[in-house]
PyMOL Python script that loads the backbone (N, CA, C, O; Angstrom):
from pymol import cmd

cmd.read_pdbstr("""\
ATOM      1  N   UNK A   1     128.753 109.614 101.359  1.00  0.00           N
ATOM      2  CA  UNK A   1     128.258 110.363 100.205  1.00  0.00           C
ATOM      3  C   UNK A   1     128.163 109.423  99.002  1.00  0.00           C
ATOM      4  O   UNK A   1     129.086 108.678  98.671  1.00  0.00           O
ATOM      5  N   UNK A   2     126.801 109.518  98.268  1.00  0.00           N
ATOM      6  CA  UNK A   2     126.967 108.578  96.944  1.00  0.00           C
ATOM      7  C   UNK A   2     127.525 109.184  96.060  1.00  0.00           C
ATOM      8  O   UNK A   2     127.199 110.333  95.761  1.00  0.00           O
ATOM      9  N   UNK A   3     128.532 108.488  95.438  1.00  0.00           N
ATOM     10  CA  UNK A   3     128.825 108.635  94.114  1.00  0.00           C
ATOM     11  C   UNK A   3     127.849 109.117  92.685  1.00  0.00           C
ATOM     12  O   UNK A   3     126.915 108.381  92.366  1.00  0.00           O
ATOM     13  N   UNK A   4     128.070 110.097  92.058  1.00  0.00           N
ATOM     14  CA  UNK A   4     127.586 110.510  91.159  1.00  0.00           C
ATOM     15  C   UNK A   4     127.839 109.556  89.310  1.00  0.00           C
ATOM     16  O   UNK A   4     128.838 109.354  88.619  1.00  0.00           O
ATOM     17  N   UNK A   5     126.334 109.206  89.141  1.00  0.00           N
ATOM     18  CA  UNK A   5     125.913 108.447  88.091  1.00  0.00           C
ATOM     19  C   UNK A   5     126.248 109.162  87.164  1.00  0.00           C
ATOM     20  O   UNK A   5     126.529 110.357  87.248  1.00  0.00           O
ATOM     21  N   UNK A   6     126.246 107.964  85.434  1.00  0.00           N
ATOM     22  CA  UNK A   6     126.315 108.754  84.583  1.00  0.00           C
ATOM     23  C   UNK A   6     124.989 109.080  84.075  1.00  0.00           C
ATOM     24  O   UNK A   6     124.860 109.641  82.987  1.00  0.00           O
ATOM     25  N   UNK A   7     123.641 108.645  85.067  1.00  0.00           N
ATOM     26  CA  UNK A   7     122.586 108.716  84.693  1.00  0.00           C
ATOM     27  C   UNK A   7     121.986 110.474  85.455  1.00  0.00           C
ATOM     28  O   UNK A   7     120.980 111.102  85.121  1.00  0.00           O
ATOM     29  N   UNK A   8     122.977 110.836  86.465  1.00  0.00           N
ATOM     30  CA  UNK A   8     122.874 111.979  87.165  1.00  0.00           C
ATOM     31  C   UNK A   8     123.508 112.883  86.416  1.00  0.00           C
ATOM     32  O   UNK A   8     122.994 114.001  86.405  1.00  0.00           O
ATOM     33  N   UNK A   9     124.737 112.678  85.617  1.00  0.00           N
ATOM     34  CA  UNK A   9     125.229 113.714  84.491  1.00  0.00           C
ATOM     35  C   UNK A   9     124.279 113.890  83.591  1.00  0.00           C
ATOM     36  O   UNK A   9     124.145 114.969  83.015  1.00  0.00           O
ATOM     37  N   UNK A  10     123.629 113.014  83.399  1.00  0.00           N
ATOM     38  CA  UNK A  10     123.002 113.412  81.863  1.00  0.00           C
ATOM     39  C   UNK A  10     121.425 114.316  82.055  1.00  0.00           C
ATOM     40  O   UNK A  10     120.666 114.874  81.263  1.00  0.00           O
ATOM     41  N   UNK A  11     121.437 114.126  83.359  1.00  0.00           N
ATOM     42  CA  UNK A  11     119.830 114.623  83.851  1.00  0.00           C
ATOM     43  C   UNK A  11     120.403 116.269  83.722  1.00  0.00           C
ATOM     44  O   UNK A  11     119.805 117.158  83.117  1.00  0.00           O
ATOM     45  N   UNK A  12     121.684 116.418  84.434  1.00  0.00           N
ATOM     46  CA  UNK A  12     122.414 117.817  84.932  1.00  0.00           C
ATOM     47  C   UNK A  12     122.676 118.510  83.391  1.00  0.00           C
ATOM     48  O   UNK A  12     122.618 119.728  83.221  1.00  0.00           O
ATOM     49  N   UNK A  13     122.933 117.675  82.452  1.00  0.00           N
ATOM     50  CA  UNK A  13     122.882 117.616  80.715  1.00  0.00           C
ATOM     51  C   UNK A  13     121.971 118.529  80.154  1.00  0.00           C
ATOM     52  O   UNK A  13     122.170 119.615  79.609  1.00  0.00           O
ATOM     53  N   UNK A  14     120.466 117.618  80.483  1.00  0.00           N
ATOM     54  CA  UNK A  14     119.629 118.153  80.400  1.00  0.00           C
ATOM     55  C   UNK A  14     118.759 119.551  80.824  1.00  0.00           C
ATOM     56  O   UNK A  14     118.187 120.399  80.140  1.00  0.00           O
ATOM     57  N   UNK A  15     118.950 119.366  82.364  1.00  0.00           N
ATOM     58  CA  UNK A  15     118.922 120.805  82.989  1.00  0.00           C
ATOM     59  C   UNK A  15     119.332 121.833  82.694  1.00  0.00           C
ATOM     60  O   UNK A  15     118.660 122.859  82.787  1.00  0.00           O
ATOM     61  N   UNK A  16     120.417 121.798  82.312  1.00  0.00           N
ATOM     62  CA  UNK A  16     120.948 123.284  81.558  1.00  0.00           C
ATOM     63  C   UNK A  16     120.675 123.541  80.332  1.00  0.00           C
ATOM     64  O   UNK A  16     121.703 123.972  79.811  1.00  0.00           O
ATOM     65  N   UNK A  17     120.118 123.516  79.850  1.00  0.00           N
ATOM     66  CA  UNK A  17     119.227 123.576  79.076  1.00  0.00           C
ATOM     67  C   UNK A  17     118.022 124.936  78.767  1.00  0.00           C
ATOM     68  O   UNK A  17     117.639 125.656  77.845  1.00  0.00           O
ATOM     69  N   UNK A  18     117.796 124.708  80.093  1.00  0.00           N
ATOM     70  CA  UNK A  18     116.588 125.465  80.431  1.00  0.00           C
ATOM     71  C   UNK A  18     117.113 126.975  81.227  1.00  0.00           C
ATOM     72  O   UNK A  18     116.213 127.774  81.487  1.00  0.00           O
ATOM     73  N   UNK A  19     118.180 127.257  81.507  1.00  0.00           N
ATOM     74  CA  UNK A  19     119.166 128.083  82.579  1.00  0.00           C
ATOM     75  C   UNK A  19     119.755 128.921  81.752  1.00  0.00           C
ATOM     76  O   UNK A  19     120.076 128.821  80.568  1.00  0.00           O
ATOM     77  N   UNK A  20     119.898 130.133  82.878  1.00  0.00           N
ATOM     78  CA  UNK A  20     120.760 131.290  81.811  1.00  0.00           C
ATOM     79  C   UNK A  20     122.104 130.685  81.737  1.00  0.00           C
ATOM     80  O   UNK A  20     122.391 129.737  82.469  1.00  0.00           O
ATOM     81  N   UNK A  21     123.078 131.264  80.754  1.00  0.00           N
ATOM     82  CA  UNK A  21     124.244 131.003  79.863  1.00  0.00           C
ATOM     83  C   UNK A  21     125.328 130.927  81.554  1.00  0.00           C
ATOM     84  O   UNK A  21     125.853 129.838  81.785  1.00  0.00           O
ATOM     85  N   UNK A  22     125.454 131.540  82.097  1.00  0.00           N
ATOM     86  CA  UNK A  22     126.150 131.814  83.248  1.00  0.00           C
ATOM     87  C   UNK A  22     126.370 130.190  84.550  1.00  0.00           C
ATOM     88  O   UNK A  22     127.129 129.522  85.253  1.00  0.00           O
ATOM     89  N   UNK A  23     125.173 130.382  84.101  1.00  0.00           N
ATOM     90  CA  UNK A  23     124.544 129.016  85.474  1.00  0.00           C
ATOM     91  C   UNK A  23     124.506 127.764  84.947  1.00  0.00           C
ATOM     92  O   UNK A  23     124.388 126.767  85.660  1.00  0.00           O
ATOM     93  N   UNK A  24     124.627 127.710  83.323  1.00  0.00           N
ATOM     94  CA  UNK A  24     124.380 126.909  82.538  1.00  0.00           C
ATOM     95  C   UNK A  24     125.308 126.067  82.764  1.00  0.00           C
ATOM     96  O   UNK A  24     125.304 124.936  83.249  1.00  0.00           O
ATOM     97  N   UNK A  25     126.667 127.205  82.077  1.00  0.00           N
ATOM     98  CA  UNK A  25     127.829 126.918  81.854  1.00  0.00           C
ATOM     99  C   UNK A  25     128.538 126.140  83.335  1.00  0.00           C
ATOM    100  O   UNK A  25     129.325 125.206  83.185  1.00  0.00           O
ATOM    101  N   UNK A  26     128.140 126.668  84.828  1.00  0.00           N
ATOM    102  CA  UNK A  26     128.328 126.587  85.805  1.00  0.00           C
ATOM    103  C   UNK A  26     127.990 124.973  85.914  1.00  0.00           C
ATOM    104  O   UNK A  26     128.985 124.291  86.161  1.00  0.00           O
ATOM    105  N   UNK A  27     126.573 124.151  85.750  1.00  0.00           N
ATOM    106  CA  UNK A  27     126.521 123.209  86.021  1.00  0.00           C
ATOM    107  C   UNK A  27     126.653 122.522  85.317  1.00  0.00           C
ATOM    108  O   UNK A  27     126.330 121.408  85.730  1.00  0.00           O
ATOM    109  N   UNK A  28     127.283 122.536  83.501  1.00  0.00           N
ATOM    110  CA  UNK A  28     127.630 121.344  82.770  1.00  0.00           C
ATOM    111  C   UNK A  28     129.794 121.521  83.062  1.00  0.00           C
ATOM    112  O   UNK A  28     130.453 120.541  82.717  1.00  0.00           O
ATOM    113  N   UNK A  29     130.290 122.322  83.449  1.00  0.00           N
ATOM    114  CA  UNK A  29     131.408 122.290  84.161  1.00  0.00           C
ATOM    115  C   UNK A  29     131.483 121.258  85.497  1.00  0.00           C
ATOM    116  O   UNK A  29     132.394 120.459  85.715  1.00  0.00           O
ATOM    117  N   UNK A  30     130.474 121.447  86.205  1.00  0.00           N
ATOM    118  CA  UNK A  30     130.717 120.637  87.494  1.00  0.00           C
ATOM    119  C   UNK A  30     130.057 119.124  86.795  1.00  0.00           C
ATOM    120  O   UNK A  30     130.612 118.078  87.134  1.00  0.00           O
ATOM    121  N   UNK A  31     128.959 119.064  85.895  1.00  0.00           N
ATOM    122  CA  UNK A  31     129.156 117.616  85.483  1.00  0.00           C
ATOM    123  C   UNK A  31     129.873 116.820  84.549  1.00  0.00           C
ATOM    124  O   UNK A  31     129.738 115.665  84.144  1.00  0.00           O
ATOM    125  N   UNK A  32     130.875 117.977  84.255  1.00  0.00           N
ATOM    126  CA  UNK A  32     132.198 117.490  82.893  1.00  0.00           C
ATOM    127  C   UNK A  32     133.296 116.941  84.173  1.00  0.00           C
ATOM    128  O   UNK A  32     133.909 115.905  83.914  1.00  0.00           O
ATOM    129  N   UNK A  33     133.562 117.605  85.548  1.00  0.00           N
ATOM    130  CA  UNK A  33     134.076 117.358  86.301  1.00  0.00           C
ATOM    131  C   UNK A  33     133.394 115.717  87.000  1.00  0.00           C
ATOM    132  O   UNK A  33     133.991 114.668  87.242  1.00  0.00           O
ATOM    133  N   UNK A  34     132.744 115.882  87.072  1.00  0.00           N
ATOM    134  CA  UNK A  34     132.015 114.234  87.779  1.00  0.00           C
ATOM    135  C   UNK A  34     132.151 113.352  86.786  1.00  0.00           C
ATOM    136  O   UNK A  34     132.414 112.200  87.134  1.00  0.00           O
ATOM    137  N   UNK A  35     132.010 113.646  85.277  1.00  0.00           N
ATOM    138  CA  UNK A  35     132.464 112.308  84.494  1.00  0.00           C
ATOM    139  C   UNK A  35     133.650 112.377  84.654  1.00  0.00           C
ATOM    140  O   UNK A  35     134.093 111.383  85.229  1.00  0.00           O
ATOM    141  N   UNK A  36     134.586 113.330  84.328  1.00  0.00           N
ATOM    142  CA  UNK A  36     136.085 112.748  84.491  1.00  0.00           C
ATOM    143  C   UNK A  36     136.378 111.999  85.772  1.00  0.00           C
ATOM    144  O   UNK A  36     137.329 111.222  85.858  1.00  0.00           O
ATOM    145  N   UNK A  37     135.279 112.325  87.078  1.00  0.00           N
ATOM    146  CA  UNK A  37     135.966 111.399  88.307  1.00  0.00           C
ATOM    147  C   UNK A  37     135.471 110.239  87.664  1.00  0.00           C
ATOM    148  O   UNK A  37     136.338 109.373  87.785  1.00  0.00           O
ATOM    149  N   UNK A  38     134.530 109.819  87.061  1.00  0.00           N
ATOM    150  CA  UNK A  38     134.216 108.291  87.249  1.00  0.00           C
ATOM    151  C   UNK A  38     134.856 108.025  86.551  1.00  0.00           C
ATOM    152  O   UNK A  38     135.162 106.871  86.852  1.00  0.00           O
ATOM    153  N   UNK A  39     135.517 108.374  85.444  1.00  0.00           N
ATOM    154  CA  UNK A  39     136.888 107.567  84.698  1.00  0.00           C
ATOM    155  C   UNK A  39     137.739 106.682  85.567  1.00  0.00           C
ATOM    156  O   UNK A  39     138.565 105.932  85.047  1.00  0.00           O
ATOM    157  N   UNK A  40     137.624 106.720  86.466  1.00  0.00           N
ATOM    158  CA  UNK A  40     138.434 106.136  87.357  1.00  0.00           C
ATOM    159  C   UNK A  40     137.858 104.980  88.497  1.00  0.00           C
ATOM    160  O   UNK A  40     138.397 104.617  89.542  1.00  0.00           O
ATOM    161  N   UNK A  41     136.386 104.491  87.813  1.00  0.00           N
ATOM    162  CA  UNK A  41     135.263 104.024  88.644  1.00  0.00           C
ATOM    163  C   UNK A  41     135.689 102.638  87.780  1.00  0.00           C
ATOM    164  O   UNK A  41     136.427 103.042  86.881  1.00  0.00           O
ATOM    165  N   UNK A  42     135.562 101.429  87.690  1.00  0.00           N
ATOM    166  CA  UNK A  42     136.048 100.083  86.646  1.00  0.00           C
ATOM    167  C   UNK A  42     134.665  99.597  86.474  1.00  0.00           C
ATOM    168  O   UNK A  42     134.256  98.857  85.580  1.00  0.00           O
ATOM    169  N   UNK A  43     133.944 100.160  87.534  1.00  0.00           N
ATOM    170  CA  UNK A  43     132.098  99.934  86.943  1.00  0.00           C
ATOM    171  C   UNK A  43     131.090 100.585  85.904  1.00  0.00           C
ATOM    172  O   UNK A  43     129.967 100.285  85.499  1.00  0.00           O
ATOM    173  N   UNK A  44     132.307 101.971  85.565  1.00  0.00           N
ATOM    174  CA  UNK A  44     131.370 102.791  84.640  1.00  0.00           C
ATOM    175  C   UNK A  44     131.629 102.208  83.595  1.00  0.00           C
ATOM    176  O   UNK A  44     132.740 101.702  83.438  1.00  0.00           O
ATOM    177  N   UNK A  45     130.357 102.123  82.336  1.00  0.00           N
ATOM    178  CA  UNK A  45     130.761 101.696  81.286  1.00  0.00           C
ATOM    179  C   UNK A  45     131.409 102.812  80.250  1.00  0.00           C
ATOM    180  O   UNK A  45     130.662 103.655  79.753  1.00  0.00           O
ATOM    181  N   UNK A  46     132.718 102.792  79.961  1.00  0.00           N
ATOM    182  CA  UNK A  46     133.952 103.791  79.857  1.00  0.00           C
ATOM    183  C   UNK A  46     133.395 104.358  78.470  1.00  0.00           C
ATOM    184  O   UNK A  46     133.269 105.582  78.498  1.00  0.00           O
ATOM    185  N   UNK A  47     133.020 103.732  77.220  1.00  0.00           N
ATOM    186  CA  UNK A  47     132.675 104.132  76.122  1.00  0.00           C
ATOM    187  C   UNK A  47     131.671 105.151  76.271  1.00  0.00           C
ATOM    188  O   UNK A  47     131.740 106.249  75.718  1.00  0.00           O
ATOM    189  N   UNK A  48     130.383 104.634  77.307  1.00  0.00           N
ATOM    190  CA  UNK A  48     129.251 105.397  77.678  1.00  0.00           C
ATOM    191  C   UNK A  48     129.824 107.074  78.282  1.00  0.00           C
ATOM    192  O   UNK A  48     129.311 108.191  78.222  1.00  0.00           O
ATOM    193  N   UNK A  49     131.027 106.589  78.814  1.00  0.00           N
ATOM    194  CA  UNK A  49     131.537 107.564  79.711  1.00  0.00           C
ATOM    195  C   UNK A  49     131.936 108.578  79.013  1.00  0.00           C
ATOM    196  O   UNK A  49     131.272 109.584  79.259  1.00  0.00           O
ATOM    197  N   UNK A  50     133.019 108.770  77.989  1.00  0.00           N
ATOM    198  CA  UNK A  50     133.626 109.448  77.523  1.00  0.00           C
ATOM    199  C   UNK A  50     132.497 110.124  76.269  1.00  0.00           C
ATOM    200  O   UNK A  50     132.499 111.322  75.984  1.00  0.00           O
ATOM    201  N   UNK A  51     131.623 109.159  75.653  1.00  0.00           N
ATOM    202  CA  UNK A  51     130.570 110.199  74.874  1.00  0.00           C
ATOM    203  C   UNK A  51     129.826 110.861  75.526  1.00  0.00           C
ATOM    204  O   UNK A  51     129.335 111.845  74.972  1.00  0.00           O
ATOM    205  N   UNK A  52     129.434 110.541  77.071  1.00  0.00           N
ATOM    206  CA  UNK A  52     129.203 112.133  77.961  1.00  0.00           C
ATOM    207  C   UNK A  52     130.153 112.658  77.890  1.00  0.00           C
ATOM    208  O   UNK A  52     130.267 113.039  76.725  1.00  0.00           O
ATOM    209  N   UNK A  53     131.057 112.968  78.516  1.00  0.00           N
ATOM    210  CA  UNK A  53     131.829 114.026  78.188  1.00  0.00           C
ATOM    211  C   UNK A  53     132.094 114.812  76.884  1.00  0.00           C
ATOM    212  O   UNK A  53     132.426 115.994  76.795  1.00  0.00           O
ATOM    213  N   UNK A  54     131.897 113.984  75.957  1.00  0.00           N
ATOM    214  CA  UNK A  54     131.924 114.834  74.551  1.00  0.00           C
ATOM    215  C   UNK A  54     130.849 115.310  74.228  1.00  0.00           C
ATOM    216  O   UNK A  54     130.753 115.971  73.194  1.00  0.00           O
ATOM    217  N   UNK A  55     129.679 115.059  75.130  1.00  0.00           N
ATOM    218  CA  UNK A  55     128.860 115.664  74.618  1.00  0.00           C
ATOM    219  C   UNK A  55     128.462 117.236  75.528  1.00  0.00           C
ATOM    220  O   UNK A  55     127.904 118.281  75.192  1.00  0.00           O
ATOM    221  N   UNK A  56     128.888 116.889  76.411  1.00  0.00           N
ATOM    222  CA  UNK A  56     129.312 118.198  77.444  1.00  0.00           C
ATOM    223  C   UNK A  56     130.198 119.046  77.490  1.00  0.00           C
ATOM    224  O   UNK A  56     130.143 119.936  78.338  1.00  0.00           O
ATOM    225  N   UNK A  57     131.405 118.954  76.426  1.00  0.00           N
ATOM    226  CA  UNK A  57     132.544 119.531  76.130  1.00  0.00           C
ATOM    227  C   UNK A  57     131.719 120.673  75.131  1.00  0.00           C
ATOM    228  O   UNK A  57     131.868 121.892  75.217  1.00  0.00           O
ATOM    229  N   UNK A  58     130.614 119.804  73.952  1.00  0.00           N
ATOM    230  CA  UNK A  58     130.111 120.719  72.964  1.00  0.00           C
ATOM    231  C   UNK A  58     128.688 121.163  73.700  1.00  0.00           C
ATOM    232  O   UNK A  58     128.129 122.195  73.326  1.00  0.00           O
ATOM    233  N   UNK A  59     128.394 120.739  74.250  1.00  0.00           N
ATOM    234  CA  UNK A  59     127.042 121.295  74.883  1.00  0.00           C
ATOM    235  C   UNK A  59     127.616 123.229  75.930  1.00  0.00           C
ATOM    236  O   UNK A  59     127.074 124.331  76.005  1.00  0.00           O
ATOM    237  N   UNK A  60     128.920 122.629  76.498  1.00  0.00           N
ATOM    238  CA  UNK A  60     129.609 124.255  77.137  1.00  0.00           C
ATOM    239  C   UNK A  60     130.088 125.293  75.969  1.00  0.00           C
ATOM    240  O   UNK A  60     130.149 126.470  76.325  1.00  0.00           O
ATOM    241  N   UNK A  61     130.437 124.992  74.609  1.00  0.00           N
ATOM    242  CA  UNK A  61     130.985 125.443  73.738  1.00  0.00           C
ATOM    243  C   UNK A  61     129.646 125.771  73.040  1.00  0.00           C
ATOM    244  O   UNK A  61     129.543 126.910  72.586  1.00  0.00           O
ATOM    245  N   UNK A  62     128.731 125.022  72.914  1.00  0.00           N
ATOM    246  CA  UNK A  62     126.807 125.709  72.532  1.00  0.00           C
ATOM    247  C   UNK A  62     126.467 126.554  73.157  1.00  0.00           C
ATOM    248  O   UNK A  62     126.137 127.535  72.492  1.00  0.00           O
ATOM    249  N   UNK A  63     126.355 126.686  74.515  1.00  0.00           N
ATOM    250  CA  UNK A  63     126.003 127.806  75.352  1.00  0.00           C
ATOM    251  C   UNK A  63     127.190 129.164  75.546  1.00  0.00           C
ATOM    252  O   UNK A  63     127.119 130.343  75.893  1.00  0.00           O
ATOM    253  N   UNK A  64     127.897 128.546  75.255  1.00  0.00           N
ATOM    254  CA  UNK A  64     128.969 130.224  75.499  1.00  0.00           C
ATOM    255  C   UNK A  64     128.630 130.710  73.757  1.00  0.00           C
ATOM    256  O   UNK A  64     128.288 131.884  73.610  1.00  0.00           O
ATOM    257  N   UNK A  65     128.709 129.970  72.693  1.00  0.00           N
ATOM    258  CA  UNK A  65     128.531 130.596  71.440  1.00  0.00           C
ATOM    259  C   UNK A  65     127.257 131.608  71.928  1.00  0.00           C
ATOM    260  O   UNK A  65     127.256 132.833  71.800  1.00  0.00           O
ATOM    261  N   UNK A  66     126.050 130.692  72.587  1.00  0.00           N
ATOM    262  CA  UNK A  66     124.656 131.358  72.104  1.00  0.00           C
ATOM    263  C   UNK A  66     125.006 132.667  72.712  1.00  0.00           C
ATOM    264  O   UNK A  66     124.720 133.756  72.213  1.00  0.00           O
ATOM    265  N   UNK A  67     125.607 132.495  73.758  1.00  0.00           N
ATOM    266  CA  UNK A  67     126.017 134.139  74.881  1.00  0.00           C
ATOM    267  C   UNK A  67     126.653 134.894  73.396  1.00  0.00           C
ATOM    268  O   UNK A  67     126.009 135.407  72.481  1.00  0.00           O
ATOM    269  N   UNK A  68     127.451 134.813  73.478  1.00  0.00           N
ATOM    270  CA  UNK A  68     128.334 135.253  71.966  1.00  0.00           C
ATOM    271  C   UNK A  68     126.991 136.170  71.632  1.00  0.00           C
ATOM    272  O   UNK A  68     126.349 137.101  72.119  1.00  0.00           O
ATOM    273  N   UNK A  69     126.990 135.189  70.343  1.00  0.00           N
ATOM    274  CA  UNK A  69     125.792 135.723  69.315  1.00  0.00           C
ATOM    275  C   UNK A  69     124.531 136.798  70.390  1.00  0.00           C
ATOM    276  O   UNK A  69     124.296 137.961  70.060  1.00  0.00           O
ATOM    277  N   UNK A  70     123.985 136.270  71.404  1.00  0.00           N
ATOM    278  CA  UNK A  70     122.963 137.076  71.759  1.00  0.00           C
ATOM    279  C   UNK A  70     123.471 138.495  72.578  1.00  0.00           C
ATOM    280  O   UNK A  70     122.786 139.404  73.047  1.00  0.00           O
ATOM    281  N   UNK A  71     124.619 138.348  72.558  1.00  0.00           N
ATOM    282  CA  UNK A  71     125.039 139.730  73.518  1.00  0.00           C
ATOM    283  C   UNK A  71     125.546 140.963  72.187  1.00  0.00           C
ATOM    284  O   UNK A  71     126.049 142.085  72.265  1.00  0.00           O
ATOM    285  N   UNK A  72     125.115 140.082  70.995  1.00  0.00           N
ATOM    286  CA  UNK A  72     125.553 141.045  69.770  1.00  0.00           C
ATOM    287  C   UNK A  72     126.539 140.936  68.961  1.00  0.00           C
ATOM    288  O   UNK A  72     126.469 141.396  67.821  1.00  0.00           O
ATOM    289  N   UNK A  73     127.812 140.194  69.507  1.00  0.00           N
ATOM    290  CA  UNK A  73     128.270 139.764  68.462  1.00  0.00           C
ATOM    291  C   UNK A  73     128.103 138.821  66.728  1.00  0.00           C
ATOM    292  O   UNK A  73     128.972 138.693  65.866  1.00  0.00           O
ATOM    293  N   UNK A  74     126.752 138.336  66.725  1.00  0.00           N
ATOM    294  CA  UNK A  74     126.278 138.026  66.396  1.00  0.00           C
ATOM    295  C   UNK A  74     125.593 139.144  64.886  1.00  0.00           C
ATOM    296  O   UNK A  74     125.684 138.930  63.678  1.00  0.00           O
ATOM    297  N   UNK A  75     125.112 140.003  65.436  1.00  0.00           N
ATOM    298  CA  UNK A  75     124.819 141.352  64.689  1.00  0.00           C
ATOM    299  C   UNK A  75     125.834 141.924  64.131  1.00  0.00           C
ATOM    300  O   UNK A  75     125.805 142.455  63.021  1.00  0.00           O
ATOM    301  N   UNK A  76     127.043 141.833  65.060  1.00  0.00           N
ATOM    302  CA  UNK A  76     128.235 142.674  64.306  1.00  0.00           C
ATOM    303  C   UNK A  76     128.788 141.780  63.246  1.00  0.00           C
ATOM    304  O   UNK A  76     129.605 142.194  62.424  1.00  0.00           O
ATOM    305  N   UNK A  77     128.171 140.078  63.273  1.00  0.00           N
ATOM    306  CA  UNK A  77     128.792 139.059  62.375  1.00  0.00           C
ATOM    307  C   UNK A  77     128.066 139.264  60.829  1.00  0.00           C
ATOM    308  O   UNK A  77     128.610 139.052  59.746  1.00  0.00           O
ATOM    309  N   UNK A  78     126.733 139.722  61.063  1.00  0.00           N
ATOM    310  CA  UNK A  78     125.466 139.975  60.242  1.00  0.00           C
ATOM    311  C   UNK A  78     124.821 141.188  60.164  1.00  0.00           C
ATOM    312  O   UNK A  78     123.592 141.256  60.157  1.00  0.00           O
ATOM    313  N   UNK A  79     125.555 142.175  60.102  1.00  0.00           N
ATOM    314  CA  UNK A  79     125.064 143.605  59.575  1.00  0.00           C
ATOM    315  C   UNK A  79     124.121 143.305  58.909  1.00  0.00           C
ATOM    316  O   UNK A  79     124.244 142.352  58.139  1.00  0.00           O
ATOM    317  N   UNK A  80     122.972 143.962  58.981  1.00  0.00           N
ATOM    318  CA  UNK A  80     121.673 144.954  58.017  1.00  0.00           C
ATOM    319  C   UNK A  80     122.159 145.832  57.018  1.00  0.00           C
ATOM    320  O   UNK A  80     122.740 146.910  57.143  1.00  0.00           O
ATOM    321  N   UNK A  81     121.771 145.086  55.823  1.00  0.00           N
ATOM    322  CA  UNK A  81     121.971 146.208  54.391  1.00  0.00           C
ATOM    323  C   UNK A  81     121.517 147.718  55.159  1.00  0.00           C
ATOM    324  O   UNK A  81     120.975 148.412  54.299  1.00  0.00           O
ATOM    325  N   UNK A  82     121.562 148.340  56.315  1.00  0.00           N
ATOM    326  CA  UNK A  82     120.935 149.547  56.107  1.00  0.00           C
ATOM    327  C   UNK A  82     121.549 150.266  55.205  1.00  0.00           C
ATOM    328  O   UNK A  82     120.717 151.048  54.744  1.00  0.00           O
ATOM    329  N   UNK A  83     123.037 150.479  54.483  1.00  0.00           N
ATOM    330  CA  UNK A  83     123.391 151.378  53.837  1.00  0.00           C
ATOM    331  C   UNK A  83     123.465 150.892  52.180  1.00  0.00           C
ATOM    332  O   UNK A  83     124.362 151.257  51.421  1.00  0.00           O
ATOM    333  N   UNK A  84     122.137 149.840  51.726  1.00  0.00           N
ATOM    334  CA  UNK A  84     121.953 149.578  50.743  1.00  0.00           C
ATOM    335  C   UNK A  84     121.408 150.369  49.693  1.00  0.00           C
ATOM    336  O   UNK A  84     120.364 150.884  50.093  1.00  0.00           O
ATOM    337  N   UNK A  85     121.631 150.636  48.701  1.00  0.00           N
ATOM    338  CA  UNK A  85     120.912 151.791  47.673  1.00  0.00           C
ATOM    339  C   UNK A  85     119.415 151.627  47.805  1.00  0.00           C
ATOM    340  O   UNK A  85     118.655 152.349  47.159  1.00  0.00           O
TER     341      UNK A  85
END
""", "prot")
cmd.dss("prot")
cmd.show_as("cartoon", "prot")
cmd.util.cbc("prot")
cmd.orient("prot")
């Protein structure tokens, strides 16, 4: 089995992107999991490494907000003057 790139995380990065919040969340988890294995690779370049992961830590924390906000909490954050004079 080949080993998973950090050029294959960032594609999987990208992909979710486009995916509902559920499935989203599903495949930037399994590629937050594949960078932490290559932490342990002496070929990955480690700096490169760990700003994927930070950027996948906030990219899972972007998509669960947007769920948030679009399932309505969001509305209950931002009431409508309806009971404005």
């Amino acid at each position: 089995m080949t080993e998973t790139t950090l050029e294959d995380v960032e594609r999987s990065l990208d992909r979710a992107t486009d995916l509902e919040t559920e499935e989203a969340v599903s495949v930037l988890r399994t590629a937050r999991q594949d960078v932490a294995d290559l932490g342990s690779n002496p070929d990955v370049d480690e700096q490169r490494r760990r700003e994927l992961e930070d950027r996948l830590d906030q990219r899972i924390r972007e998509v669960k907000e947007r769920d948030a906000y679009d399932s309505g909490l969001g509305a209950a954050m931002n009431p409508e003057d309806d009971e404005a004079p």
